[in-house]
C-alpha positions, 0 to 999 in steps of 0.5 A, a space after each residue: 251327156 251335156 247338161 244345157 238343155 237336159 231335163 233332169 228328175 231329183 227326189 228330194 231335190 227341196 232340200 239338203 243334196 237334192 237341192 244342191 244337184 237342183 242349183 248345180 243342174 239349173 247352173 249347168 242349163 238344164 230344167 228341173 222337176 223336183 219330187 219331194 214331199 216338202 211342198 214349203 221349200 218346193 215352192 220356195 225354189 220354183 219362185 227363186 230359180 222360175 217356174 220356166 226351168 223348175 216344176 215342183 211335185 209332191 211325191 211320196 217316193 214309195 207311191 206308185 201313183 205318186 211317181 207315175 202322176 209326177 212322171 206325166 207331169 214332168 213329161 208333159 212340161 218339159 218333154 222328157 226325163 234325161 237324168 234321174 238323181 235319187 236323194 229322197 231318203 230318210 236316216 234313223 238309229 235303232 238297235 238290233 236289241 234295245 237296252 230294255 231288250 227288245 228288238 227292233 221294231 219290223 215295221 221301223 225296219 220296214 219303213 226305212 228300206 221302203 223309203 230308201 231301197 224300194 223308192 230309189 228303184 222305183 223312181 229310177 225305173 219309171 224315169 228309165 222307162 220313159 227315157 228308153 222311149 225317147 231319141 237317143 243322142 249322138 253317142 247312142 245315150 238316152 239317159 242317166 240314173 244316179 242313185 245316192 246311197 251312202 258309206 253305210 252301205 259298207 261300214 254302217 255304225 250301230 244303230 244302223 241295222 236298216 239303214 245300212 241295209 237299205 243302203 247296200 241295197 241301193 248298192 247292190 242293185 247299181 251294176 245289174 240295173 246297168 246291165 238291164 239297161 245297157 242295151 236301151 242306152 241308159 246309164 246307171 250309177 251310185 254316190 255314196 256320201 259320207 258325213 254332209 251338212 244337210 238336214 238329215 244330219 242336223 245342219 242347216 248349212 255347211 260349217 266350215 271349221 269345227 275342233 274336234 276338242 270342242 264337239 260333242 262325244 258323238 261328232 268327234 269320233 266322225 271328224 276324226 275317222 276323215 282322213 282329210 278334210 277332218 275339220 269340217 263335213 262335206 258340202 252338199 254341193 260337193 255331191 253334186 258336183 260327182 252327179 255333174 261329172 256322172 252326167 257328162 262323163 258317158 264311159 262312167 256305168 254301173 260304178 258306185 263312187 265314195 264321196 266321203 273324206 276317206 272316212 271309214 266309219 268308227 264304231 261308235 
């Protein structure tokens, strides 16, 4: 697929990744509209990169309703869906049983896997719903679903429980999505990021050199467990650049790709 022209979808496109598959997509030529719930940011982007190429929406990614408005709204912009990144998530750390001995709280465990299992799937299905509806292009292709899932999926640390699930999830679900919709034309593929500066992770912006002496007990064992880079986390823009290659390289299907420094993720 070529990206000039391409109207793509990014959950949570105001912010961390998402913002940087926004600026790598309005690069390329394409149009974006962004789903996310941080209206702030979201305005901020459609001042900077215009209102002619960016449309905002606020999302909740777990609300059907939210997803079909923001849907009718996209379409009736811009025309059509061609790519839909999924990078709306939410991380937390609890154990299995806590140290006064209780367990994890259902409802904490709940709240992750809705965000980040149930949202990815169904903001990719409603975009692919609309994308089966439309044109093919030459190569018979009508879109693209790239979820963000992460390392977690594999190696998740302690603390990690619904998480890591709610990632293997997103995981699993790569290749029979693919499969469904093979016959409509429609693409299916996964990022797993490692470690990225993003404000998930307590950064703002990228830090380019750390000494893994003078980080603090938790940031040096990540560091370390890179293979290389092991000075630095990834750039949000380095995801990016995978969804880029995702949506102009049409033989890539039902793949899940790590982007992560060759880490394996330590025990901590």
């Amino acid at each position: 697929m070529k990206m000039q022209g391409a109207v793509f979808v990014v959950t949570g496109g105001a912010s961390g990744i998402g913002e940087a598959t926004l600026r790598m997509a309005i690069e390329g030529g394409a149009k974006v509209s962004i789903w996310d719930l941080n209206a702030k940011n979201g305005a901020k982007l459609v001042d900077e990169l215009g209102a002619d190429k960016v449309l905002f929406n606020k999302v909740n990614v777990t609300s059907e309703k939210d997803v079909d408005a923001a849907l009718a709204a996209t379409v009736e912009k811009f025309g059509r869906v061609d790519v839909c990144v999924n990078c709306a998530g939410l991380g937390a750390a609890m154990l299995t049983v806590s140290k006064k001995l209780e367990a994890h709280p259902i409802a904490a465990f709940n709240r992750i896997l809705q965000i980040n299992l149930v949202g990815t799937f169904l903001c990719g299905s409603r975009c692919a719903a609309q994308m089966a509806k439309q044109e093919p292009g030459p190569d018979g292709e009508r879109g693209l679903v790239v979820n963000i899932a992460s390392v977690a999926a594999f190696d998740g640390q302690n603390g990690q429980a619904a998480y890591s699930a709610s990632k293997g999830g997103v995981v699993g679900m790569t290749l029979p999505m693919a499969r469904d919709m093979g016959k409509l034309g429609i693409r299916v593929n996964t990022i797993c990021p490692g470690i990225i500066d993003t404000p998930l992770t307590g950064s703002k912006k990228p830090v380019d050199d750390r000494d893994p002496e003078k980080t603090n007990r938790m940031m040096k064992p990540l560091l370390t467990a890179q293979v290389f880079p092991n000075r630095r986390f990834g750039r949000p823009g380095e995801i990016a650049a995978v969804v880029r290659f995702m949506t102009e390289t049409t033989f890539m299907n039902g793949e899940t790709v790590r982007c992560d420094a060759g880490v394996r993720m330590p025990k901590l």
